[in-house]
FILUMPA-396570 format. One record per residue: residue in one letter; x, y, z of N, C-alpha, C in turn. Coordinates in steps of 0.05 Angstrom, whole numbers, plus 5000, padded with zeros to 4 digits. Layout:
# residues N
(kolvex "A",(X,Y,Z),(X,Y,Z),(X,Y,Z));
...
***
This chain:
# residues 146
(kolvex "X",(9404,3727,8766),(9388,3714,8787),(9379,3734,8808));
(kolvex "X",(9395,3755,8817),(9399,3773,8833),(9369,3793,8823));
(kolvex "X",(9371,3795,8795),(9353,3818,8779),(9321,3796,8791));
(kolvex "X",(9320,3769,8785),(9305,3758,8786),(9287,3758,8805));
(kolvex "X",(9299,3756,8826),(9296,3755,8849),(9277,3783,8862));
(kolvex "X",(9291,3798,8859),(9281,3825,8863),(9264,3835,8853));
(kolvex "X",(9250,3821,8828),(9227,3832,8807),(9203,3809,8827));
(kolvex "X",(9214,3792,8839),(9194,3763,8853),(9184,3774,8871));
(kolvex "X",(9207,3792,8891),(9205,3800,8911),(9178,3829,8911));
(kolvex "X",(9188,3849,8893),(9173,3869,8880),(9144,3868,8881));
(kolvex "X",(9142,3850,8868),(9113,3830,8862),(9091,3827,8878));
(kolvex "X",(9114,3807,8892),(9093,3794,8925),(9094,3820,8941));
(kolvex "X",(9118,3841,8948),(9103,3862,8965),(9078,3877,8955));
(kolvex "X",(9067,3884,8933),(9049,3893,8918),(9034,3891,8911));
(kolvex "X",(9029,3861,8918),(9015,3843,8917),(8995,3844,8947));
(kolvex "X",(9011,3843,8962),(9005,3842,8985),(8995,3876,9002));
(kolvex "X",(9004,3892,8992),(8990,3917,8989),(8970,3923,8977));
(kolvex "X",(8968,3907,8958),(8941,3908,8935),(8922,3899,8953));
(kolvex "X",(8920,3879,8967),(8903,3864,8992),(8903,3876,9003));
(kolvex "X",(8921,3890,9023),(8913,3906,9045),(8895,3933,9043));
(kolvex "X",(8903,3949,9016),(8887,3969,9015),(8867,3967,8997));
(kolvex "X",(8849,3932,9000),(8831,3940,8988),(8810,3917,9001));
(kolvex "X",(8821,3909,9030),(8816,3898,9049),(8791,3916,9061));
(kolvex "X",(8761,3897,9060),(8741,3906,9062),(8738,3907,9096));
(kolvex "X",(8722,3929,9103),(8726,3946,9134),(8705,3926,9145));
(kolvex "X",(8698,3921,9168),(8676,3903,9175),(8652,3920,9181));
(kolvex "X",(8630,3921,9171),(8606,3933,9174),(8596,3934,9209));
(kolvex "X",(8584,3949,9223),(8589,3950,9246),(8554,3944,9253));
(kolvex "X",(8551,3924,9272),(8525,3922,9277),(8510,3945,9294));
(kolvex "X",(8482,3950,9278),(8465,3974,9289),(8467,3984,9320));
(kolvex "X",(8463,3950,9331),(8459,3960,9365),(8483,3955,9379));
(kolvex "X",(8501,3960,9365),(8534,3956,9380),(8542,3931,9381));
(kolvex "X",(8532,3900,9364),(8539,3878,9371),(8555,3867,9346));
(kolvex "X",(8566,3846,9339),(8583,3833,9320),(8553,3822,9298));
(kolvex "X",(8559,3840,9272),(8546,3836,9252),(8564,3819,9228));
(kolvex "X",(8543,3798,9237),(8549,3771,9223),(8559,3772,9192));
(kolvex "X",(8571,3759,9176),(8571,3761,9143),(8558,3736,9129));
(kolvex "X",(8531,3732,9147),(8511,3718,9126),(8499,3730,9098));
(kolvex "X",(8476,3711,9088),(8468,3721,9069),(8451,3736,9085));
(kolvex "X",(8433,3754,9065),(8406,3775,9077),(8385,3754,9083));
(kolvex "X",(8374,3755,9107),(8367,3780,9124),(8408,3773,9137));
(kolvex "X",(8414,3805,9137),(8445,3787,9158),(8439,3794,9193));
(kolvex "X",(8447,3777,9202),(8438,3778,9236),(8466,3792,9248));
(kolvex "X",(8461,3804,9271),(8475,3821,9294),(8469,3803,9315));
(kolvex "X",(8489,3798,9330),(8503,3784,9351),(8502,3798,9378));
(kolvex "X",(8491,3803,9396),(8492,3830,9414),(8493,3819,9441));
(kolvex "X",(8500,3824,9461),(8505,3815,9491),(8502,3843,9499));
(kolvex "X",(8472,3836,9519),(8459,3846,9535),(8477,3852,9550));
(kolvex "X",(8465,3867,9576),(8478,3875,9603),(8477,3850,9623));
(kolvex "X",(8452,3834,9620),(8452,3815,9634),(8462,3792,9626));
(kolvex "X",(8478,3787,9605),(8491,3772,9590),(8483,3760,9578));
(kolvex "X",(8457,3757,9563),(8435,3738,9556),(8450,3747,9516));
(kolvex "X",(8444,3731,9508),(8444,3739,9472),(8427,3747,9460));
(kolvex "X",(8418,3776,9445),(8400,3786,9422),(8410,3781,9397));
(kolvex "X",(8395,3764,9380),(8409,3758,9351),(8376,3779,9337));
(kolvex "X",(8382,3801,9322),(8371,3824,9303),(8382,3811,9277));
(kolvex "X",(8355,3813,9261),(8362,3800,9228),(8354,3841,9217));
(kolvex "X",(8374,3844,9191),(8371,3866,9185),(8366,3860,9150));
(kolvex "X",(8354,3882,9144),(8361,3871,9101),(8384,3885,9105));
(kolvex "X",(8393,3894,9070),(8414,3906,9053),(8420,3935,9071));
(kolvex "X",(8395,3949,9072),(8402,3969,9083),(8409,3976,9112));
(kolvex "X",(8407,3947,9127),(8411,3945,9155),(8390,3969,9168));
(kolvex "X",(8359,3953,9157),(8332,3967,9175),(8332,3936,9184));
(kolvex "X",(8318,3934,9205),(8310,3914,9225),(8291,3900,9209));
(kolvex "X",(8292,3879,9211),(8272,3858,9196),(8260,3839,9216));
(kolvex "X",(8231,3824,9215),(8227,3813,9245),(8232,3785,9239));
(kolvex "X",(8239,3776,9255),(8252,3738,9253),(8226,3722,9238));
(kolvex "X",(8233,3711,9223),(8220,3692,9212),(8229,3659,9211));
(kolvex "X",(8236,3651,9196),(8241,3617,9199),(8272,3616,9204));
(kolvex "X",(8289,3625,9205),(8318,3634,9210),(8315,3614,9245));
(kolvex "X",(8341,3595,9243),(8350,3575,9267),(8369,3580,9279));
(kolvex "X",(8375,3598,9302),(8400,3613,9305),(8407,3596,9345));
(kolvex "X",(8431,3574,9346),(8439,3567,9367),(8474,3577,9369));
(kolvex "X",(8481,3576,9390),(8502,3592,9391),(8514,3563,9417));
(kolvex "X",(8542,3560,9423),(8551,3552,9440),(8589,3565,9442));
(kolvex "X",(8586,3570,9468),(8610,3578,9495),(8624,3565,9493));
(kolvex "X",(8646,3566,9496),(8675,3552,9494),(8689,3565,9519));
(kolvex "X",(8672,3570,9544),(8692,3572,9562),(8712,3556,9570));
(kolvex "X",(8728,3573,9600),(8744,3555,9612),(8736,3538,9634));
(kolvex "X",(8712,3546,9637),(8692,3516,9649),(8680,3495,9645));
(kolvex "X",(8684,3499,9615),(8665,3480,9600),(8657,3490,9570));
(kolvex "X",(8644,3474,9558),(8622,3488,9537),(8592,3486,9545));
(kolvex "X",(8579,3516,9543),(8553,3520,9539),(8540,3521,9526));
(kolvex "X",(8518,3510,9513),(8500,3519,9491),(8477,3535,9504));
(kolvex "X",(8474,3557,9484),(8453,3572,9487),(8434,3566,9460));
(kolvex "X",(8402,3574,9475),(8385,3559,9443),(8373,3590,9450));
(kolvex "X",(8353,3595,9430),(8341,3620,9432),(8307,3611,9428));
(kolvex "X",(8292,3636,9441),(8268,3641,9439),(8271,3669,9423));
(kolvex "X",(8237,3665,9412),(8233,3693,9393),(8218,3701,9411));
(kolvex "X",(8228,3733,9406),(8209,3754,9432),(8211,3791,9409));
(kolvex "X",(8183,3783,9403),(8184,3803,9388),(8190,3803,9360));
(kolvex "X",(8209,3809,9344),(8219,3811,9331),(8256,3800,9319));
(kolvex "X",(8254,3793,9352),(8286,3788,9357),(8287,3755,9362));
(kolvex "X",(8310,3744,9363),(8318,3721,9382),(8330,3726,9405));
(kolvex "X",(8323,3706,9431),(8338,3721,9449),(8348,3691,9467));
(kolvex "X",(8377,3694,9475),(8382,3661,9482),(8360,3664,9509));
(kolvex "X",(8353,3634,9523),(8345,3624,9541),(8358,3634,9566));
(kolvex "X",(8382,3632,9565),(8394,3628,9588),(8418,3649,9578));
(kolvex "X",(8438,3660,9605),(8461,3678,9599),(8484,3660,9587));
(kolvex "X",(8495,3680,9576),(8536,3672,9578),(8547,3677,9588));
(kolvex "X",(8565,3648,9601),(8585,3645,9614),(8594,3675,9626));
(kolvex "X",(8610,3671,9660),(8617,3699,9676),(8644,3696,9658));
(kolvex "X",(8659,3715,9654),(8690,3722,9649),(8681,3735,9618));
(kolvex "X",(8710,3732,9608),(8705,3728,9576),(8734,3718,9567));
(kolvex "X",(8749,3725,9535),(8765,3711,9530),(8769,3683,9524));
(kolvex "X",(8737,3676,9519),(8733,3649,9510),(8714,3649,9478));
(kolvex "X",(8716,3632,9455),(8705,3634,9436),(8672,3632,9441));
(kolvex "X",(8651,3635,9426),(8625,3632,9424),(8631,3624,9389));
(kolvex "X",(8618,3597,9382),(8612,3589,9360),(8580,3593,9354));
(kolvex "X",(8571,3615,9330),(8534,3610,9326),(8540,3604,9306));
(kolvex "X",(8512,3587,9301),(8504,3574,9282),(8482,3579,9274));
(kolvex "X",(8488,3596,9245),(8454,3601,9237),(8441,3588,9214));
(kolvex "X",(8421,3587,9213),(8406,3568,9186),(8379,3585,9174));
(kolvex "X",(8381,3590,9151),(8355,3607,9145),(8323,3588,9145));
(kolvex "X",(8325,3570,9149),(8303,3558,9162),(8309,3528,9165));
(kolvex "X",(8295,3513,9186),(8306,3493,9195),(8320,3475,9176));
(kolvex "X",(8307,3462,9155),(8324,3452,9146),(8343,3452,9113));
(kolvex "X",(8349,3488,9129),(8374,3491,9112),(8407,3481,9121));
(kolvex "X",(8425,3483,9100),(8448,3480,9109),(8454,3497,9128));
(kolvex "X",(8476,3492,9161),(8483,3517,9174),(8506,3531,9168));
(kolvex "X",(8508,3561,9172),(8523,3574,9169),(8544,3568,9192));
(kolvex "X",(8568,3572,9200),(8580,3575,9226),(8599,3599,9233));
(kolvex "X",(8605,3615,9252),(8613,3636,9255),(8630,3634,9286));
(kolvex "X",(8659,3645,9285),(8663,3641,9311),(8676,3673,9313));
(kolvex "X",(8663,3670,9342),(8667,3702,9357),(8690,3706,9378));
(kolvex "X",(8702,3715,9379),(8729,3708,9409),(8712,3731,9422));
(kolvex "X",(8699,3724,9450),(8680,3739,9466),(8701,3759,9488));
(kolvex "X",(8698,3777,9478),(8720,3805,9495),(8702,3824,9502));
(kolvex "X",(8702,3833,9528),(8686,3856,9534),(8699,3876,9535));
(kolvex "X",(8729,3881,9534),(8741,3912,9536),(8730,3926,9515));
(kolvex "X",(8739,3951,9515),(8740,3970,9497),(8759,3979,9471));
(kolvex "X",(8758,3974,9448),(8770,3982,9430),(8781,4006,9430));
(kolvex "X",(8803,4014,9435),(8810,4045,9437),(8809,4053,9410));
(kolvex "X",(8816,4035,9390),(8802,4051,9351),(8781,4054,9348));
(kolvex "X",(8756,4045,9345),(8740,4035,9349),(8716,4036,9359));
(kolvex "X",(8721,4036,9391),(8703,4046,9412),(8680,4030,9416));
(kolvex "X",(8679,4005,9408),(8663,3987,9407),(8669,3958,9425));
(kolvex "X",(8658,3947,9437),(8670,3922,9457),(8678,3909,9430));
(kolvex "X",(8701,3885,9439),(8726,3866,9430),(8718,3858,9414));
(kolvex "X",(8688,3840,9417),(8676,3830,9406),(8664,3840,9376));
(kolvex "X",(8659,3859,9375),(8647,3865,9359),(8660,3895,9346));
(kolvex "X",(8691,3890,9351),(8709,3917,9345),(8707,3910,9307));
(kolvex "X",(8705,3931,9291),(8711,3935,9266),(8736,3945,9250));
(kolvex "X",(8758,3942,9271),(8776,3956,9260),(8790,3932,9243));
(kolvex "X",(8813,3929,9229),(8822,3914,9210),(8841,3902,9224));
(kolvex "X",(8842,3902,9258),(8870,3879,9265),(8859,3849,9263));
***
């Protein structure tokens, strides 16, 4: 039982190594923001200086692609409340209406749809503005594997 045990044990650690080192790295969005894992075009998540939201659709090769029928709303999960932000197209980009919430340490749920009435995708962000000391990228949009 003892032998048994230890070949079980063997297994699942190895198992579980097998996962870890082959645990895919997160692709890092172009303009420093949280790049989404939709289908293509895949969109980047980005917070301005003035806190407002840039959602960037990129292809395969992550070159910039300009918005087309893609439905991209996002809502705040502060500690004040929840916000929804909707977006306008400006340019090439989406860009929310209005800012996000002052602080951070609160989730942002977006919701994207490749045209209105497709099924939506949903994605949640825990919104951190420090600095990743691995990384070097804000919280949000850190790529490291924690």
């Amino acid at each position: 039982m003892k032998h048994l045990l230890k070949i079980v044990t063997t297994i699942l650690l190895l198992h579980g190594t097998a996962f870890s080192a082959f645990a895919e790295k997160q692709t890092p969005g172009p303009k420093g923001g949280k790049l989404l894992e939709n289908d293509a075009p895949r969109a980047e998540f980005f917070v301005e200086k003035d806190h407002t939201v840039t959602v960037t659709f990129y292809d395969d090769s992550l070159k910039a692609v300009p918005h087309a029928s893609q439905v991209v709303t996002a809502t705040a999960e502060a500690k004040d409340g929840k916000t929804k932000l909707e977006f306008d197209k400006k340019g090439d980009v989406l860009v929310s209406k209005s800012p996000l919430p002052h602080g951070d340490g609160y989730n942002i749920v977006v919701q994207l749809k490749k045209d209105p009435s497709a099924k939506p995708q949903n994605f949640r962000i825990k919104y951190d503005t420090h600095i990743c000391g691995e990384c070097n990228r804000v919280e949000y949009a850190c790529t490291c594997e924690e």
